[in-house]
C-alpha positions in Angstrom: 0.0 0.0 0.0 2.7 2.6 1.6 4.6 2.0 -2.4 1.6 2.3 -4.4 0.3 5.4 -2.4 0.9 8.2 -4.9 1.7 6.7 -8.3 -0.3 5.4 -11.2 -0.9 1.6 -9.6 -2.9 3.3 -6.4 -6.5 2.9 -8.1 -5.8 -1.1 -9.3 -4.4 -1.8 -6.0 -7.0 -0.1 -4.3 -10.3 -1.4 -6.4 -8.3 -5.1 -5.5 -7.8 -4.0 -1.6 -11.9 -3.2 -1.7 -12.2 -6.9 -3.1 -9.8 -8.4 -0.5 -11.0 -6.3 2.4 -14.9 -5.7 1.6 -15.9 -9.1 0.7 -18.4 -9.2 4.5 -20.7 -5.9 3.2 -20.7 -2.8 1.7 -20.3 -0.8 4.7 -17.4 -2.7 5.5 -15.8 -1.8 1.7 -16.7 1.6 2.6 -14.2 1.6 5.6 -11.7 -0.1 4.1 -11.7 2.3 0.9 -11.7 5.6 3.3 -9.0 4.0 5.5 -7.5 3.7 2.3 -7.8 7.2 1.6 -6.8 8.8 4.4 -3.4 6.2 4.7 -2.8 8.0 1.0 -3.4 11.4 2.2 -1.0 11.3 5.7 1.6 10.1 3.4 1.0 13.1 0.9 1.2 15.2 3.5 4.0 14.3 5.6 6.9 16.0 5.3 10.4 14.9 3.7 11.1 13.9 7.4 8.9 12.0 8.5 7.4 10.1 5.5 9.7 7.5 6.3 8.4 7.4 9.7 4.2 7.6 8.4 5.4 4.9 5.7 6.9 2.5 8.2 3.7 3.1 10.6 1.2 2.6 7.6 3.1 -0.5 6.4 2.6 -2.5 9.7 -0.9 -1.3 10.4 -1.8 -2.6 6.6 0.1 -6.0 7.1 -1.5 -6.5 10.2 -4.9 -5.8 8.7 -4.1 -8.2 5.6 -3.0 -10.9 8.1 -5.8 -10.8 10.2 -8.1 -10.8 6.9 -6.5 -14.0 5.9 -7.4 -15.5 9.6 -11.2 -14.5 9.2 
């Protein structure tokens, strides 16, 4: 997510992220898409500084997301 964010691939990985992560409801596809969203926007925002940091944070929070998906 934290490499896509950004560049042209962003809207295929994130119409396959709704698939992966909306597959209960569409409510649920709506959170995951704004969660999305706003991980894309902190990283557009941060500042030369501390994008490594936000990256690095946004990374783990998404892997632990994705594993958890792949438990349920």
């Amino acid at each position: 997510m934290a490499s896509a964010a950004g560049t042209e691939v962003w809207s295929g990985f994130r119409d396959r992220a709704d698939l992966i992560f909306g597959r209960r409801d569409a409510r649920e596809t709506q959170v995951v898409l704004e969660r999305l969203d706003r991980s894309v926007l902190e990283l557009d925002r941060a500042d030369s500084g501390g994008a490594d940091q936000v990256r690095t944070r946004l990374e783990a929070s998404w892997q632990a997301r994705c594993e958890d998906r792949s438990v349920t």
